[in-house]
C-alpha positions in Angstrom: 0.0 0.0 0.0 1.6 3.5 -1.2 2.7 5.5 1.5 2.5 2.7 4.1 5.9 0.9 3.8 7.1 -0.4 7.3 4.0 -0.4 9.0 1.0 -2.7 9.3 -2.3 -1.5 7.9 -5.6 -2.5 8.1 -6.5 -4.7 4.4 -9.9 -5.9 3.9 -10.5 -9.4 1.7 -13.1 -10.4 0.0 -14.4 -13.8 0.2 -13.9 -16.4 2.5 -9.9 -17.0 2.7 -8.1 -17.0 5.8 -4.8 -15.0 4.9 -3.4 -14.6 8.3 -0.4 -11.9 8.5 0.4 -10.4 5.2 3.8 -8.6 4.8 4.4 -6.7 2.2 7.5 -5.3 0.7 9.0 -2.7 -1.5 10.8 -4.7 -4.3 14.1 -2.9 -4.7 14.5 -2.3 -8.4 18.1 -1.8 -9.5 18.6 1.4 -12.3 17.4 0.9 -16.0 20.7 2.1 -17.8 20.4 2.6 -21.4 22.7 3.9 -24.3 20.6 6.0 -26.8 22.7 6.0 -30.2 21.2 7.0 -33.8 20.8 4.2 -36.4 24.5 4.2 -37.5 25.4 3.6 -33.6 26.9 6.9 -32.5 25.8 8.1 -29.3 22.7 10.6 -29.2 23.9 13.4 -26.0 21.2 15.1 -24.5 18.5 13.1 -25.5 15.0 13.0 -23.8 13.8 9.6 -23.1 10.6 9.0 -21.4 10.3 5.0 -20.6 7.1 3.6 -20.3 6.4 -0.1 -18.1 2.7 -1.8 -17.5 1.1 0.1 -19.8 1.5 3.2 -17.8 1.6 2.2 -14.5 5.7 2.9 -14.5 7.6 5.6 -16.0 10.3 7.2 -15.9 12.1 10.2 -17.5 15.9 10.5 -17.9 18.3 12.9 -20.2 21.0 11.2 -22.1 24.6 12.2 -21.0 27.6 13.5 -23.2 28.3 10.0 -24.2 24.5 8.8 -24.6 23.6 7.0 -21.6 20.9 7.8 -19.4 20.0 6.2 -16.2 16.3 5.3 -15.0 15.4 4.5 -11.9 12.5 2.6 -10.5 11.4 0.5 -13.5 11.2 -3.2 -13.5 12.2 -5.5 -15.9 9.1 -5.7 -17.9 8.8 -4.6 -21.5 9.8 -1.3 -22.1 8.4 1.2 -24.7 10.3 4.4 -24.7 9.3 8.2 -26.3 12.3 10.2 -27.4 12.8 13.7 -28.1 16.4 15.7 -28.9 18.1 18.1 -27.2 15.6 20.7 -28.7 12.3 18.6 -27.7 11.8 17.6 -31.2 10.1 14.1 -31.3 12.3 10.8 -32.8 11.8 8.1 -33.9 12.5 4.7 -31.7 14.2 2.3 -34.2 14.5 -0.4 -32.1 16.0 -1.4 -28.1 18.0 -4.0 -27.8 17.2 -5.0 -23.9 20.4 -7.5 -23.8 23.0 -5.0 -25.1 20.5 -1.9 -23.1 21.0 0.2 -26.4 18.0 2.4 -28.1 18.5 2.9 -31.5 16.7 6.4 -32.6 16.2 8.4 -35.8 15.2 11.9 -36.5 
């Protein structure tokens, strides 16, 4: 339950199970860290990425480095869909993301 982490609250169940105690923990999610690069594989500086999880439910925003990279935290490891804009807000074009190699290949 938002805003309750570390203490107990109150849950009501519907239906008839038993669930006794319930804890419930934050799942600590280690940084998303991706390299944005145009289609020809040089790095993209100062990119705007916005990363999307769960339809929604996650995002994230980050602003690519000198060298491309840009670091987001809180996401899980769910599919990812990602809106990019340049350095002057411009929208681009996601060409692909490769999750294993964490690069995001983008086109004007």
């Amino acid at each position: 339950h938002r805003g309750h982490l570390g203490r107990r609250i109150r849950a009501m169940v519907l239906g008839d199970a038993d669930l006794g105690d319930v804890a419930v923990a934050h799942a600590e999610r280690e940084p998303l860290r991706v390299t944005v690069v145009d289609t020809a594989g040089a790095a993209k500086p100062f990119t705007h990425v916005v990363a999307d999880q769960d339809e929604g439910l996650s995002r994230a925003y980050g602003q690519s480095d000198a060298r491309g990279v840009v670091m987001f935290s809180g996401l899980g490891a769910g599919e990812t869909r990602f809106e990019v804009r340049d350095a002057e807000l411009r929208p681009m074009q996601v060409a692909g993301f490769d999750a294993a190699a964490r690069t995001l290949s983008v086109s004007p």
